[in-house]
N, C-alpha and C positions, 0 to 999 in steps of 0.2 A: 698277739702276745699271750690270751689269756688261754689261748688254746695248745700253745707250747707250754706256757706253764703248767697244766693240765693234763697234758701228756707227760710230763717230766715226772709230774708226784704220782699218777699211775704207775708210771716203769720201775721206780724207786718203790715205792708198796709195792712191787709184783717181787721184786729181788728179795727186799728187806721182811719180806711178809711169811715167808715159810722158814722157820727154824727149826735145826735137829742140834743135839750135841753133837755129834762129830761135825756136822758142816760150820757149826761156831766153831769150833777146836781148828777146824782147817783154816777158815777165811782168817782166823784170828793169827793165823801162823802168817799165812798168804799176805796181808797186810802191814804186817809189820815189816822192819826194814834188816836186823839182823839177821833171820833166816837165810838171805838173800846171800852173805856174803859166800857160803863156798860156791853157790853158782856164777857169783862174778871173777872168783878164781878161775873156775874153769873159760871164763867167757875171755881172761885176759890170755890164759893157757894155747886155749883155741885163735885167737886172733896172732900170738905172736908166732903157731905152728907154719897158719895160713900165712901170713905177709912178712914174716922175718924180725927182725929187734929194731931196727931202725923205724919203717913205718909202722910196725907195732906200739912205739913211744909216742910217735906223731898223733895216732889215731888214739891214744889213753890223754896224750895232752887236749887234742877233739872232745872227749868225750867230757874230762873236766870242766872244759870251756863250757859247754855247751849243758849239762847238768848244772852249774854255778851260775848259770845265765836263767837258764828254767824257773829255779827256784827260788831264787833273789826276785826276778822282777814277777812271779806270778803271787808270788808271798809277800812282798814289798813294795810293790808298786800296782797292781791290777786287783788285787781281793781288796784291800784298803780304800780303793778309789771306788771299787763298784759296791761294799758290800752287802753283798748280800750272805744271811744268815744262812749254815749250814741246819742242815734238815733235824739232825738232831738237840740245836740249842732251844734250852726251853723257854726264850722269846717268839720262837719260831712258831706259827701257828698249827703244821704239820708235824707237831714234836709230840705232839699225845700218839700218834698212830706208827711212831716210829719205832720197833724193836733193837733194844741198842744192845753190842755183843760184849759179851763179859761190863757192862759198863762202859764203856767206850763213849768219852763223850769229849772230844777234842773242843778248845775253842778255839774263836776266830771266824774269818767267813770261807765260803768253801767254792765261790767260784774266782778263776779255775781251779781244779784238783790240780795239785803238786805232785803227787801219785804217776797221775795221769802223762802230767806232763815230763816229770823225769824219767819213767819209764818211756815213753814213746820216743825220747830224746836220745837215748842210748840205743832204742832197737833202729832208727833210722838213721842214725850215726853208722854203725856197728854191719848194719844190712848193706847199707853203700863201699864199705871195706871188704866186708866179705867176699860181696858177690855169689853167695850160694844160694837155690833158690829151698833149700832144704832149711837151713840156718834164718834166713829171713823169716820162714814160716815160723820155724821153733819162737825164735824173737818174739816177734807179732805176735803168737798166742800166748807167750806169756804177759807180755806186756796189755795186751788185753785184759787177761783174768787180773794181774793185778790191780786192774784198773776195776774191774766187775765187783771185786772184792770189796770195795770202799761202797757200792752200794748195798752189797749184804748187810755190811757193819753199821750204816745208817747214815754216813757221815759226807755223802756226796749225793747231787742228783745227777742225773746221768747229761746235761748238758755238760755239766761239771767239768767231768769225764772228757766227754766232745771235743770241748773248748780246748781243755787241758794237750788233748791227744795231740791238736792240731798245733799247738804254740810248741809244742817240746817237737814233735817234727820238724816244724821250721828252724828252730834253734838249733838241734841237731844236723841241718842240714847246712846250715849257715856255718856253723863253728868247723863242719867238715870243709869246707870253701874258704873260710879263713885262714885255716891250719896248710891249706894246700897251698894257697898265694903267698905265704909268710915262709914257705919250704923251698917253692920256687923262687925267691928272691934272694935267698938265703944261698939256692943250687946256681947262681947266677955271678953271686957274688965271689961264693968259695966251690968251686968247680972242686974240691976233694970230698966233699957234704953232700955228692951227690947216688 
C-alpha cells in the first residue's frame, strides 16, 4: 500500500509540478464544467444523426441515468465512507508541495474523482451507441484529458482518476442495459413502440 501510495504522489507532482500561464489558462478551461456544454450539443447533434430521435432519447435518458448514478453515489456515498483528503486540502500533508491553479482549492475528499467518473460514464455509454471506432477514440481522449486535468489543478491523485474512470464505465454500461430491458419490455408490451 505504501508503495501505491508513493507512486500516486509521484504521478501527481510530475503533472501538477510544471506550470506555464497558458497551460493554467487551458487546464483551468478544461476543468471546469461550462465549457463543455457546446460540445455536448454537438455530441447530442451527432448521436441523434447516427441512431435516429427515438433511440437518440433512450440513449440521453442512458446517459442521465447513468451520470445521476455516477455522481450521487461517488459524491455521496464512497468519498464520505472512505475519505480520504484531497491533495490540495491543507490538512493534507502533500499540500505544501501542491501548486494549486488560479486558487483552486475545492473541498471535500477526492476519492473517487467525480470528473473521472462522469466523464468515463458518458464516453462508455455514448461509444456503445455509436459504434464508431473513430468516435470512441474522440470520446476516450477527451475524457481522459479531462480527467488529466484535475491533476494539473492539484485536486485529484491519479488513483483518484482510476477509480473514478472504472465506477463511471460500469455505470455507464449498466444504465445502457437498463435502458435497453425497460425498451424491450415496453416493445413487448406496446408492439407500436417499437
Amino acid at each position: 500500500m505504501d508503495i501505491i501510495s508513493y507512486f500516486d504522489q509521484q504521478i501527481l507532482l510530475f503533472f501538477n509540478g510544471y506550470h506555464t500561464p497558458f497551460l493554467d489558462e487551458l487546464m483551468d478551461l478544461i476543468t471546469g464544467k461550462w465549457i463543455w456544454i457546446p460540445f455536448y450539443l454537438l455530441l447530442i447533434d451527432l448521436l441523434f444523426k447516427k441512431v435516429g430521435p427515438q433511440k437518440g432519447v433512450l440513449a440521453l435518458i442512458a446517459v442521465v441515468i447513468a451520470i445521476t448514478m455516477t455522481d450521487q453515489i461517488c459524491a455521496h456515498v464512497i468519498r464520505p465512507y472512505i475519505g480520504r483528503l484531497r491533495p490540495c486540502n491543507p490538512d493534507n500533508p502533500i499540500f505544501s508541495a501542491i501548486t494549486l491553479v488560479k486558487g483552486n482549492q475545492p473541498g471535500g475528499y477526492s476519492w473517487p474523482s467525480c470528473h473521472a467518473a462522469n466523464t468515463f460514464a458518458l464516453a462508455t455509454l455514448l461509444s456503445c451507441v455509436m459504434k464508431s471506432r473513430k468516435f470512441t477514440l474522440m470520446i476516450f481522449s477527451w475524457a481522459v484529458v479531462v480527467s488529466l486535468s484535475r491533476l494539473y489543478v492539484g485536486v485529484h491523485y491519479p488513483t483518484d482518476l482510476l477509480c473514478g474512470a472504472t465506477f463511471g464505465s460500469f455505470f455507464g454500461y449498466i444504465s445502457l442495459l437498463i435502458v435497453r430491458y425497460f425498451t424491450s419490455i415496453v416493445s413487448r408490451l406496446y408492439p407500436a413502440y417499437r
